[in-house]
N, C-alpha and C positions, 0 to 999 in steps of 0.2 A: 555180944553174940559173935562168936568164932575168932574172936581176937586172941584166947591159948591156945586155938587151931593151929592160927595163923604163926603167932610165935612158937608153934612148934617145926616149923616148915625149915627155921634160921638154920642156916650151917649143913642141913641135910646136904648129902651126896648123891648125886645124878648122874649117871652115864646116859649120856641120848647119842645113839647111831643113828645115821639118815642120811636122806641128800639136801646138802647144803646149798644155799639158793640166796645171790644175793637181789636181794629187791632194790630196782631203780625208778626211782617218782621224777617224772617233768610235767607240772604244776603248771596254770595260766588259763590266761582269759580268752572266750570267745565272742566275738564281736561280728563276725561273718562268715561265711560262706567260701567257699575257695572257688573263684572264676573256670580254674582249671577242674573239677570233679564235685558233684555234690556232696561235697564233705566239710566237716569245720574249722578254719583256721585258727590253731592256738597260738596265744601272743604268752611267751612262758615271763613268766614276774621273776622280779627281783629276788635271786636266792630262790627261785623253784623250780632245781633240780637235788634231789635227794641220795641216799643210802640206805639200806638198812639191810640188819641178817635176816632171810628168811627161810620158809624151811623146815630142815631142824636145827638150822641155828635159830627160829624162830624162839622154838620153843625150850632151846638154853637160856635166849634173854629174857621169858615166861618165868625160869626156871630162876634166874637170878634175880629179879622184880621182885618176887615172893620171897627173897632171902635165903635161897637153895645157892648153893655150889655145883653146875653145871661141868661134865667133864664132856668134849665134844669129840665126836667121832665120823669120820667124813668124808669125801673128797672131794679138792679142787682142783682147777687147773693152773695151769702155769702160763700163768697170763696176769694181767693187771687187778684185774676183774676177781680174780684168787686174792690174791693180795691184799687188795682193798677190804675184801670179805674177811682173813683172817685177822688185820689188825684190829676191823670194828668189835668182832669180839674179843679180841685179846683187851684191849681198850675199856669192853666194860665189865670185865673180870673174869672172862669162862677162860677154865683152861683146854686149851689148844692143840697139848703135845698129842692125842690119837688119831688127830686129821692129817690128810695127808694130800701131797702137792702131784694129780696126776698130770703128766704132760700129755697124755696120751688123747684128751679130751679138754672142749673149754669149762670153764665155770656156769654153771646155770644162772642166769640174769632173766630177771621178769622186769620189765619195762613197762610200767602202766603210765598211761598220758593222762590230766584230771584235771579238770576245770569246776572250780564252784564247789567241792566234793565230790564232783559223779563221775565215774571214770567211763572213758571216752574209748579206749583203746590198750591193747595191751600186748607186746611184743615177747616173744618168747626165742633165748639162745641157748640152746642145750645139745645135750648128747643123751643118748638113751641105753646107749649099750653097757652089757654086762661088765663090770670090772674082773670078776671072780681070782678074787683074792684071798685066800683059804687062811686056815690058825698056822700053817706052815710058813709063817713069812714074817719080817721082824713088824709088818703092820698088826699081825694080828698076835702075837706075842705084848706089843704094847694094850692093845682093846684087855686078853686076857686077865694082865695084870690088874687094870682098871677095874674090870668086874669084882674084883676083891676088895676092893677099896669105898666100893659106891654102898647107897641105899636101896637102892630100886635103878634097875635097865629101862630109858624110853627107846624103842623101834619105832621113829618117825621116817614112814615107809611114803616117798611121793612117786615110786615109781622111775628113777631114772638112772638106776643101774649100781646104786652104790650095794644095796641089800640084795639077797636072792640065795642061792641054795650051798652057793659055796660058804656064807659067812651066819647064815640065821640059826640052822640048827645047832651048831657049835656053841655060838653064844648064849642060846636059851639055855645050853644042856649045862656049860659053865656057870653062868645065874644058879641056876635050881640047884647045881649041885653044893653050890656056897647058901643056898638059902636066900637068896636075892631075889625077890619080886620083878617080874619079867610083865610091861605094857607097852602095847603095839598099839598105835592109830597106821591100819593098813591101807594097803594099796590089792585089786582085787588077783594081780599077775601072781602074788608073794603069798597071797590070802592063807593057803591049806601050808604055809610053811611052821606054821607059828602056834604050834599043835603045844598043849601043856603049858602057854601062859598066862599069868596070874588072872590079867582084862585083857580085854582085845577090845578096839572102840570103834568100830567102822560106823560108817553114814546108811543109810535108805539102799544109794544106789550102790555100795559096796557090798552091804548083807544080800541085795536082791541078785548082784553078779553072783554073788558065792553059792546063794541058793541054791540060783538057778528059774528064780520066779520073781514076780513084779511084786512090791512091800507098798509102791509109791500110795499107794491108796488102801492098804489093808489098815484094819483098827486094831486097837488097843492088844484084845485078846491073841488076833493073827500074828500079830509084831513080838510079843512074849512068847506065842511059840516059836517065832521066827529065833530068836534070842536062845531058847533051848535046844533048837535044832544047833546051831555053831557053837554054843558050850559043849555038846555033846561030840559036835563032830570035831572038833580040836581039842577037846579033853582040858578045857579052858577052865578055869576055877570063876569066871566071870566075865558078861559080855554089856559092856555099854553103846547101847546104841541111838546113838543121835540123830535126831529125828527136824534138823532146821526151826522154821518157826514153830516146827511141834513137839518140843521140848527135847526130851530125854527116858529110856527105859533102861534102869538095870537091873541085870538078873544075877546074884550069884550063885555056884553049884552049891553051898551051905544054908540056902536063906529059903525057905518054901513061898515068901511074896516077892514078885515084883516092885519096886519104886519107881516110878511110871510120873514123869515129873512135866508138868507145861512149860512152855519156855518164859525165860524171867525176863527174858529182851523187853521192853516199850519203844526205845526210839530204835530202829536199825539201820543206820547209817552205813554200814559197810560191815559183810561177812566174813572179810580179809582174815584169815590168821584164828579166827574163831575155834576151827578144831587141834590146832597148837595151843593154844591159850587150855584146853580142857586137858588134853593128855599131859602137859604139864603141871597144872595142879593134881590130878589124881598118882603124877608120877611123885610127886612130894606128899603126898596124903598116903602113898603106900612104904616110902622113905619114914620118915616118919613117926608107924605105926597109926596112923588114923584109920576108922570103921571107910572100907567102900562107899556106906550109906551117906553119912555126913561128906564124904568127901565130894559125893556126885552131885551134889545140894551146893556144895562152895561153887564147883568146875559151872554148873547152871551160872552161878550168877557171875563170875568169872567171865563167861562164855558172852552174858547181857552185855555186861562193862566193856566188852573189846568190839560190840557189834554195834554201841555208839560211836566209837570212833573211827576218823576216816583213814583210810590204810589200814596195814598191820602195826599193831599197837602190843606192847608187854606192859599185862596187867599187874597190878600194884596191889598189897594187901587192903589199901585206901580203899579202892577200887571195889573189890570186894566187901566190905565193911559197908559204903556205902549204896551197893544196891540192895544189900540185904535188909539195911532199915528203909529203903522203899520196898521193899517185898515184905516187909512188915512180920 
């Protein structure tokens, strides 16, 4: 089951734009209390301080785990912290040339402190403001090219200035005009930017920002209309909307049912990276040629596999394979 899926994923091409975000783990035990503040003193272990791309370089190494060829597009700063971020991907084989070294701002670092698995704390260094860096400029002359080249466009939108009005509509209207499937996991600032792509995969609280109404507690029926209302208002050909430990809803503009899915998670150790892990797979399932419907059914169990483990994890087709023979 889904193993010619899976070998169809090999070699596929991805361009994922977003903001790149390197993740830093310091790991260690707690034993007491801090004399100075009611808080917990961590003793960090041997080798537990970590690395990792996250983001949407997250969801490159999503994209390369499943056997996809990730092309990244980005920015960092010009600082260590950059650096360190580009060679981790270069390292495990995304290519690199449409990111770019902004000085003008630092690198996003997410700092989580973790003891035992549970995380304790988490630091955040970033910048937020707009880049606006348009197709007039040799950054977006490279992204341009790229689009010609790929299977499918991911827009991994976190919000912190790489995406927004100077560079989104351009790129979609590039995609579509070569025939390239266009997927966004949004952020609610960029929401109404992303009008005519192929999915759009937003959360609860992102459909209910865009709304403009509360979703957190509506059912099954509410939530499908929910889903109709933003295919409509974005002229979106299909809206996945992820629903945490209550599964998944997708709706397409060709399909007269919903697939309306529970979630596959049993153990959830950690939600880290969880909705990178799904627009990745659907971005390789729309690369491709795979059905939406099968696709959203992998991205589910996908989604399980990375919510047992701790941190951010790039899920493996193993990975997949084997939660699906527990989901029987």
């Amino acid at each position: 089951m889904y193993t010619g899926e899976l070998e169809g994923f090999r070699g596929a091409r991805v361009l994922v734009l977003g903001d790149l975000v390197l993740d830093h783990y310091l790991e260690g035990s707690v034993d007491r209390i801090s004399p100075e503040a009611p808080v917990p003193v961590v003793t960090l272990e041997e080798g537990g301080e970590r690395f990792a791309p996250g983001g949407a370089a997250n969801v490159a190494l999503n994209v390369l785990s499943l056997g996809g060829v990730p092309l990244v597009a980005g920015a960092v700063g010009d600082d260590r912290d950059g650096a360190a971020l580009l060679n981790l991907l270069r390292e495990r084989g995304a290519d690199v040339s449409c990111a770019v070294v902004d000085p003008a701002r630092p690198t996003t670092r997410k700092t989580r402190v973790i003891s035992r698995g549970h995380q304790l704390l988490r630091l955040d260094r970033e910048s937020c403001a707009l880049r606006s860096k348009g197709r007039d400029t040799d950054e977006g002359e490279r992204i341009a090219g790229a689009v010609g080249e790929v299977g499918a466009v991911i827009f991994e939108d976190y919000d912190k200035g790489y995406l927004g009005a100077h560079n989104i509509p351009w790129i979609i209207r590039e995609a579509l005009d070569s025939r390239v499937p266009v997927l966004v996991d949004p952020k609610y600032r960029n929401f109404a930017l992303y009008r005519g792509v192929s999915l759009i995969k937003p959360n609860l609280r992102e459909a209910s920002a865009f709304l403009g109404r509360d979703l957190e507690s509506a059912g099954p029926g509410e939530l499908t209309e929910a889903c109709g209302a933003i295919l409509d208002e974005l002229q979106a050909g299909g809206v996945l909307l992820t629903l945490g430990p209550g599964g998944s809803i997708l709706c397409m503009r060709d399909r007269p049912e919903p697939l309306i899915q529970p979630t596959a998670a049993r153990n959830v150790f950690d939600v880290s990276g969880a909705g990178d892990t799904v627009i990745a797979v659907m971005g390789l399932a729309y690369a491709s040629g795979l059905a939406p419907e099968k696709a959203a059914v992998m991205a589910n169990l996908a989604a399980a596999a990375v919510c047992a483990e701790p941190g951010v994890y790039a899920v493996t087709p193993e990975d997949i394979l084997r939660e699906a023979r527990r989901d029987g």
